[in-house]
MARKOL-201294 format. One record per residue (C-alpha): residue number from 1; residue in one letter; x, y negated, z. Coordinates in pm, whole numbers, plus 50000, padded with zeros to 5 digits. Each point is the difference from the previous one (the first is absolute). Example, Ala and Ser with C-alpha at 12.3 -4.5 7.8 and 13.67 -1.06 7.14 Angstrom:
2
ATOM resi resn     X     Y     Z
ATOM    1    a 51230 50450 50780
ATOM    2    s 50137 49656 49934
***
This chain:
344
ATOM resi resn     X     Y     Z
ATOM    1    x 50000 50000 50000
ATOM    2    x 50139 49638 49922
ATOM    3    x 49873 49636 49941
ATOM    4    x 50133 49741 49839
ATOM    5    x 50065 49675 50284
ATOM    6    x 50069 49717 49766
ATOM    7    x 49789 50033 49719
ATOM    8    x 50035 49664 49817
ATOM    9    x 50346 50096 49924
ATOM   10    x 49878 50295 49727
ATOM   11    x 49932 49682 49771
ATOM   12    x 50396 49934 49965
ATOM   13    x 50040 50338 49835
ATOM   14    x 49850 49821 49723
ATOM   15    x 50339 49896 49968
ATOM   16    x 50135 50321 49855
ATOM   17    x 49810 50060 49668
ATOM   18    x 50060 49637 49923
ATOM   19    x 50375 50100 50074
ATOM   20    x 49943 50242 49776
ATOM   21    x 49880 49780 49727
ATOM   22    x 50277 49770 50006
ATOM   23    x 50275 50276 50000
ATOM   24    x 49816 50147 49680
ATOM   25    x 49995 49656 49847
ATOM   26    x 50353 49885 50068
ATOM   27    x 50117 50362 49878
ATOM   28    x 49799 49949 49676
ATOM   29    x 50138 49638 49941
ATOM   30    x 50362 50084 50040
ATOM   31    x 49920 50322 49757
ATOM   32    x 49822 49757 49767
ATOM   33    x 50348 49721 50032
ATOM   34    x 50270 50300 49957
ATOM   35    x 49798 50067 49610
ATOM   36    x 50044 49645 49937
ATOM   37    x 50337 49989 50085
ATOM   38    x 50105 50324 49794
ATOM   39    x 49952 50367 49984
ATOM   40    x 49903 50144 50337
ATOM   41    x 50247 50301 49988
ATOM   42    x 50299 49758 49899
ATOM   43    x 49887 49697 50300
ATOM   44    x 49985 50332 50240
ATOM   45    x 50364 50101 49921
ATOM   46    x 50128 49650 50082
ATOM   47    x 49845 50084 50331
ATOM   48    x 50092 50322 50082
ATOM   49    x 49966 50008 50365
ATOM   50    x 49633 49850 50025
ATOM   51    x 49819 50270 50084
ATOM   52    x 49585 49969 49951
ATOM   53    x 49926 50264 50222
ATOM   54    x 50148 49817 50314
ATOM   55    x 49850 49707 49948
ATOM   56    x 49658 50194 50012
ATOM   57    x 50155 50144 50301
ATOM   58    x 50095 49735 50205
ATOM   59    x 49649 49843 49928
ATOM   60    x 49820 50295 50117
ATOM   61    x 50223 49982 50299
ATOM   62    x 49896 49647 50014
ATOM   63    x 49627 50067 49956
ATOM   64    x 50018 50290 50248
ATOM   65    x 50125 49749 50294
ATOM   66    x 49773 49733 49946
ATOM   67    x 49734 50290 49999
ATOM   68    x 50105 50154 50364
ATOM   69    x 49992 49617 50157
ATOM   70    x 49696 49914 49887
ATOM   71    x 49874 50365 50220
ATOM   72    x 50241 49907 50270
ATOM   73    x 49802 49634 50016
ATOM   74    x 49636 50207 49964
ATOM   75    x 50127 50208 50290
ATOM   76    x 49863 50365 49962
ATOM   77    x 49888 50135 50321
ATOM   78    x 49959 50369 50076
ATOM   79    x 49795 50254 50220
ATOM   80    x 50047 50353 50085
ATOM   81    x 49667 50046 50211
ATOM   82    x 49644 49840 50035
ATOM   83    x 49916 49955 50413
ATOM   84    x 49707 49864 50195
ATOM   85    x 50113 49766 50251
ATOM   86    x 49837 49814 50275
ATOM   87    x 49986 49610 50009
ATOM   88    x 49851 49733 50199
ATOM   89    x 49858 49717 49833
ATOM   90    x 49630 49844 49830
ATOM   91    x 49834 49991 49678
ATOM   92    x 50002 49689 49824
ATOM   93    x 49871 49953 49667
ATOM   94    x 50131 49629 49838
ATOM   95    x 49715 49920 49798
ATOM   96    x 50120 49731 49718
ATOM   97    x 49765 49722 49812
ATOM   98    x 50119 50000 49659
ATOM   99    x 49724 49767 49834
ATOM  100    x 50121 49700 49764
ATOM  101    x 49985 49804 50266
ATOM  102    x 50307 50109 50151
ATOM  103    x 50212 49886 49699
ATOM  104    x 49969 49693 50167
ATOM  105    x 50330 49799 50094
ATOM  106    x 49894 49838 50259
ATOM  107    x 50213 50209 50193
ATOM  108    x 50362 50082 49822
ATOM  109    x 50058 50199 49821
ATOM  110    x 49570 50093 50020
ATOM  111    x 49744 50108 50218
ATOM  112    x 50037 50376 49848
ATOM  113    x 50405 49991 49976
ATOM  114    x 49984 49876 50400
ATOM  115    x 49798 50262 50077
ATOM  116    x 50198 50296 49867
ATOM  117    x 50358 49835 50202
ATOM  118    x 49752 50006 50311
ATOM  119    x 49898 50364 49972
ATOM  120    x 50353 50118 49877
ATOM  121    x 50122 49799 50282
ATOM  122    x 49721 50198 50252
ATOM  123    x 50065 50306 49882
ATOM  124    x 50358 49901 50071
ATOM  125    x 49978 49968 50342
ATOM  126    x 49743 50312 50073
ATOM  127    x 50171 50318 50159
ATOM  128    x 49762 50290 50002
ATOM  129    x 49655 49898 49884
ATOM  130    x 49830 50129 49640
ATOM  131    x 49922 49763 49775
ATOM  132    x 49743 49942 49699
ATOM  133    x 49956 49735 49716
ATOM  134    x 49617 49883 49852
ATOM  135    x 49994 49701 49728
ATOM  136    x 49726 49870 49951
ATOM  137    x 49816 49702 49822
ATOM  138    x 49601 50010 49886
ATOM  139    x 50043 50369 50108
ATOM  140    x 50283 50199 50232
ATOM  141    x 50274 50249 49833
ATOM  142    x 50177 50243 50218
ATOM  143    x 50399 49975 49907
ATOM  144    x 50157 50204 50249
ATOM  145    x 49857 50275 50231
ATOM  146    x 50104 50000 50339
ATOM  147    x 50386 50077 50006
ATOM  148    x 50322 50039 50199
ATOM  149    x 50165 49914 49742
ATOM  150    x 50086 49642 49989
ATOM  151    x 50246 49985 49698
ATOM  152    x 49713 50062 49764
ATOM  153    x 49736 49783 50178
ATOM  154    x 50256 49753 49920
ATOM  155    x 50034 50123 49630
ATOM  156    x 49636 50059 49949
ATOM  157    x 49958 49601 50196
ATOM  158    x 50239 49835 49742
ATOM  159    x 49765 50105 49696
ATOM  160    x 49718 49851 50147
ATOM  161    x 49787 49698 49739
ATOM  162    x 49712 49840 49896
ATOM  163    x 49962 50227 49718
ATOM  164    x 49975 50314 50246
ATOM  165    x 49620 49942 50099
ATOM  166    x 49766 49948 49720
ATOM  167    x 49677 49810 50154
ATOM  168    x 50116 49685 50104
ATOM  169    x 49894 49787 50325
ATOM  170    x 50126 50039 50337
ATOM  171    x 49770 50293 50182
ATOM  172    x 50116 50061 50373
ATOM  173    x 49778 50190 50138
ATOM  174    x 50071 50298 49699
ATOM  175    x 50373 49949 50069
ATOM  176    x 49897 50112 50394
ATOM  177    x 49799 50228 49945
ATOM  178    x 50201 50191 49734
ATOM  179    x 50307 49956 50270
ATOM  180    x 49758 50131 50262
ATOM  181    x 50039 50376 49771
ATOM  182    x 50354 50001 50017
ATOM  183    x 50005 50100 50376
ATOM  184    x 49913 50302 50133
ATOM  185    x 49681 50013 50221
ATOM  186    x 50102 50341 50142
ATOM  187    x 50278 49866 50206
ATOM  188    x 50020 49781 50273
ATOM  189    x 50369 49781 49815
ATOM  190    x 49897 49609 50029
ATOM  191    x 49953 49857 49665
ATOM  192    x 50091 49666 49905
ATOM  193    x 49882 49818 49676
ATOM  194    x 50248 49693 49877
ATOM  195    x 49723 49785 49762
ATOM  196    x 50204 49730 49816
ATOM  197    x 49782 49786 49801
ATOM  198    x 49968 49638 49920
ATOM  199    x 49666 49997 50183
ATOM  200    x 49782 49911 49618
ATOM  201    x 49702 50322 50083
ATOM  202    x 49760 49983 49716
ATOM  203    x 49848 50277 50161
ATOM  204    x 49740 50030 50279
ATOM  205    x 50044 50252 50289
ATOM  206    x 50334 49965 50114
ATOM  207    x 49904 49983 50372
ATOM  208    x 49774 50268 49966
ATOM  209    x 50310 50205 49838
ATOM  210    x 50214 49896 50285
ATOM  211    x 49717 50054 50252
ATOM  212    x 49984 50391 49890
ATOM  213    x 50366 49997 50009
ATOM  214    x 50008 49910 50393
ATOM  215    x 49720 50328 50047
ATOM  216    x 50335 50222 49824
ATOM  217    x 50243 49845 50261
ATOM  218    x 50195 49797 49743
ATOM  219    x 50159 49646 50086
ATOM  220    x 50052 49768 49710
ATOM  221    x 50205 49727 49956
ATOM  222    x 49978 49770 49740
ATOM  223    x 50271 49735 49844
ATOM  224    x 49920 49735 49814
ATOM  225    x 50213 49871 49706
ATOM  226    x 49971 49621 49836
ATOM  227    x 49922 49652 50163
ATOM  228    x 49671 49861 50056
ATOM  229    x 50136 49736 49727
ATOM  230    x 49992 50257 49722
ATOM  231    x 50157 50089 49663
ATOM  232    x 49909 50040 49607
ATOM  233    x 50052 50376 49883
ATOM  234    x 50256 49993 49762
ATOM  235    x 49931 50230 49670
ATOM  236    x 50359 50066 49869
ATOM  237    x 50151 50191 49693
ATOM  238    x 50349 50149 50041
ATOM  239    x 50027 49819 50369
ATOM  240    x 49935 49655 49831
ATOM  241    x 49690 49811 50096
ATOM  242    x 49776 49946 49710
ATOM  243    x 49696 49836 50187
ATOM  244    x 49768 50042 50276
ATOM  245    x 49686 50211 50083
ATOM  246    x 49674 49765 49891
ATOM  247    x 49630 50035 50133
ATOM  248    x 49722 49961 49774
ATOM  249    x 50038 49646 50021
ATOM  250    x 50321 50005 49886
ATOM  251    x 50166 49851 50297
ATOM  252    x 50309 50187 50177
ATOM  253    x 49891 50243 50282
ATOM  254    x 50156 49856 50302
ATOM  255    x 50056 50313 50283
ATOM  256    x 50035 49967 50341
ATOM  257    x 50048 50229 50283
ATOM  258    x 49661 50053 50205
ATOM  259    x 50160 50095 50364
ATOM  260    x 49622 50016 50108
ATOM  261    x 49924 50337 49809
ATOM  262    x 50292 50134 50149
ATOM  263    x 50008 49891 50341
ATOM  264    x 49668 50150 50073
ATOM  265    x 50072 50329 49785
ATOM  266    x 50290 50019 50307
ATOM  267    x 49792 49919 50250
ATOM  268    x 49681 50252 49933
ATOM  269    x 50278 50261 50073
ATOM  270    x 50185 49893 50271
ATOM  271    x 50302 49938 49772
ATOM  272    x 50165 49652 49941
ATOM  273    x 50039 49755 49720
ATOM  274    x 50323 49851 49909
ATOM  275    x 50144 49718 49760
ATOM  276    x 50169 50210 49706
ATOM  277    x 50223 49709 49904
ATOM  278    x 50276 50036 50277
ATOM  279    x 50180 50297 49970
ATOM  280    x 50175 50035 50269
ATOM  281    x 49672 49885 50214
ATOM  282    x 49801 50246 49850
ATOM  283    x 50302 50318 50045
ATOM  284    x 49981 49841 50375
ATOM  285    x 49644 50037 50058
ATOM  286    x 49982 50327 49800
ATOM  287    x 50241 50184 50223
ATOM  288    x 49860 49861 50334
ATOM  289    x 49652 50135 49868
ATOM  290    x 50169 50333 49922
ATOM  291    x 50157 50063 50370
ATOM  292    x 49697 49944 50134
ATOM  293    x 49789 50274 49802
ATOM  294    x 50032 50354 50147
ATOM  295    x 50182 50268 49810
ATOM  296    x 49924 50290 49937
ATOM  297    x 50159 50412 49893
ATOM  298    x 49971 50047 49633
ATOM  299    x 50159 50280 49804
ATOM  300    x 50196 49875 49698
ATOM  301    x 50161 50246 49689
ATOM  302    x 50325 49894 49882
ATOM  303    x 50351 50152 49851
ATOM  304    x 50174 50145 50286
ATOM  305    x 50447 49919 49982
ATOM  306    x 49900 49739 49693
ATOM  307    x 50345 49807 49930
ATOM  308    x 50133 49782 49738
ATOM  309    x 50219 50155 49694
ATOM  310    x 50107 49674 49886
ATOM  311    x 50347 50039 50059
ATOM  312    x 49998 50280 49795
ATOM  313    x 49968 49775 49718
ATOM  314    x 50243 49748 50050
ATOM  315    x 50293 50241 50128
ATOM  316    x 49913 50162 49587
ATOM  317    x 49956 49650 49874
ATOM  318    x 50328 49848 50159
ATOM  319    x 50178 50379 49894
ATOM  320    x 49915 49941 49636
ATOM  321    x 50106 49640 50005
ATOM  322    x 50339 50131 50039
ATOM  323    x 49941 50265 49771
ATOM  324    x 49964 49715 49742
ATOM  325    x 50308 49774 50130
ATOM  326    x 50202 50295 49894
ATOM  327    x 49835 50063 49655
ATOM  328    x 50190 49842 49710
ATOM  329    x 49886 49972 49700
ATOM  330    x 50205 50180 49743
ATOM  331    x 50015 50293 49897
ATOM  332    x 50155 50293 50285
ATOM  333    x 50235 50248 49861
ATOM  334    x 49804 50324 50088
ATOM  335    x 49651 49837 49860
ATOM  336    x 50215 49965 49703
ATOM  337    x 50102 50375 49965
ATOM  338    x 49631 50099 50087
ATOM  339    x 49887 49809 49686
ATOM  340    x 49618 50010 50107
ATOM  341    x 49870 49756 49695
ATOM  342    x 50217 50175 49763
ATOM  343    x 50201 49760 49926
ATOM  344    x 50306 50049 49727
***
C-alpha cells in the first residue's frame, strides 16, 4: 500500500516529454546542418570520436535524474499493514458557502479564498478529531465524507468554486442539514459543524434547520466573511476582471455580509458566531471553543509503519548526476569494437 504526499508536484513531470521533444529536435537540426555542410559519412570522419549513442546516453541519464527528484519532492509513502486504532477527538464537518457572492474582494484576496486559508489553517491546528467538507450555494454538495485524513481534506478543500454547485443563491439551512448526515447518530462522539458564509440566505428555514440540529446534539458555529460596507462580484476571464455581476436593472450588485443570519444560526444551537475577517482572532476563538467540547473514543483505519521513501529518490537522483559528470561524449573504445549501429 502507498500514497502519494505531495501531489502537485506530478505536474513537473510534464517536464520530461517536452525534454524529449527538444532532444529530438536539436538531434534532427544538427542532422539536417551536417547535409548542408557536405556528405554525412565524410563530416562524420572529420569527427571520429563523437559518438551518437552517448549523447543519447547521457540524456537519458539526464532525464532519469530529473525523473527520481521530481518522486523524491512527491514523497512516496508506504504501508505494510492496515490497523484500527483508538483516538480521542469530535466530529466536525466545515461546511463552505461557495455562492458568487463570495468572489467578492471585500476581503483579500476574497470571501471564498479567506475561507479555504481559515479551514486549512483549522484543520491545521486539530489533533484527533474527523473531519467533513459540504459546499453549498442554492443547494448543499457533500465534498468530503468524514475523514482522518487531513492531507486530502486539504486537497479535496483547495478545488473548491463557484462552478461546483449548480443552483445558485445562498441556502443555509440545506448546507446544515446535509452536514447534519455526515455524523453518525449511533454514537455518542460530539459533532461540531463550522458554517462559513457571508450571511446573504435567500432561503427560508435556516433556524428551523439549526433548531433540529440542537434535537441531534450538534453545536454550530458560524463565521462571517465581508464588511457590512460591501463589495461588487467581480466576473473575470483568465484572472482578469472583465466587469461586474448586474441585477435586472442593470446596476452592480453591491454584497455585504449579514452577521444577523449568522449570529442567530449560532445561537439556536448553543454555538457562537465569530468575525471571519481576523485570522488569527478567529484560530483564537476556534481553539478555545474546541477545549471546551468533550471528546470522545472513536476507532479510526489507517496504514500501520507508513514512512516516507523520498530519499530513495534523491540518493538515485544525486547517484545518476554523477553518473552523467563522468559521461563524455565521444565515442568509448569498447562501444567502438561492439559496433551496435553497424557502423563501417
Amino acid at each position: 500500500m502507498y500514497e502519494l504526499e505531495e501531489h502537485k508536484y506530478l505536474y513537473l513531470l510534464l517536464i520530461l516529454p517536452i525534454m524529449l521533444l527538444l532532444f529530438g529536435y536539436v538531434q534532427y537540426w544538427k542532422r539536417k546542418k551536417q547535409r548542408e555542410f557536405g556528405d554525412i559519412a565524410l563530416v562524420a570522419q572529420l569527427s571520429p570520436e563523437k559518438s551518437v549513442f552517448k549523447q543519447g546516453l547521457k540524456f537519458t541519464v539526464l532525464v532519469l535524474a530529473l525523473a527520481a527528484m521530481i518522486m523524491g519532492l512527491v514523497n512516496p509513502k508506504m504501508g505494510t499493514k492496515m490497523e484500527t486504532i483508538k483516538r480521542e477527538g469530535i466530529d466536525i464537518v466545515f461546511a463552505v458557502d461557495v455562492s458568487k457572492s463570495m468572489l467578492a474582494e471585500d476581503v483579500a484576496p476574497s470571501r471564498l479564498e479567506k475561507s479555504k486559508q481559515l479551514v486549512s489553517q483549522i484543520i491545521n491546528q486539530l489533533g484527533n478529531d474527523r473531519i467533513g467538507i459540504v459546499a453549498y450555494a442554492g443547494s448543499a454538495f457533500p465534498v468530503l465524507p468524514i475523514t482522518t485524513d487531513y492531507g486530502v481534506a486539504k486537497m479535496f478543500l483547495q478545488s473548491m468554486n463557484t462552478n461546483m454547485v449548480s443552483s445558485q443563491g445562498t441556502s443555509l439551512d440545506e448546507a446544515i442539514r446535509l452536514s447534519g448526515t455526515f455524523f453518525d447518530k449511533s454514537n455518542k462522539t460530539s459533532k461540531l459543524v463550522i458554517l462559513i458564509s457571508d450571511g446573504e440566505d435567500h432561503s427560508e428555514g435556516a433556524e428551523d434547520a439549526a433548531a433540529e440540529a440542537t434535537k441531534m446534539g450538534m453545536k454550530i458555529i458560524t463565521i462571517g466573511l465581508g464588511t457590512p460596507k460591501g463589495g461588487p462580484i467581480p466576473l473575470k476571464q483568465n484572472g482578469v476582471v472583465q466587469s461586474f455581476k448586474r441585477d435586472q436593472n442593470n446596476e452592480v450588485v453591491i454584497t455585504k455580509l449579514n452577521a444577523e443570519s449568522l449570529e442567530a444560526i449560532a445561537k439556536a444551537t448553543k454555538g457562537m458566531y465569530i468575525n471571519g475577517n481576523q485570522t488569527k482572532d478567529v484560530l483564537e476563538k476556534i481553539k478555545k471553543a474546541l477545549d471546551t467540547i468533550q471528546k470522545t473514543e472513536f476507532e479510526a483505519t489507517q496504514m500501520a509503519n507508513f514512512q516516507s521513501q523520498f530519499q530513495w529518490f534523491i540518493g538515485l537522483a544525486i547517484l545518476l548526476l554523477v553518473i552523467d559528470l563522468f559521461l563524455l561524449e565521444r565515442s568509448t573504445a569498447w562501444i567502438k569494437k561492439l559496433n551496435l549501429f553497424n557502423e563501417k
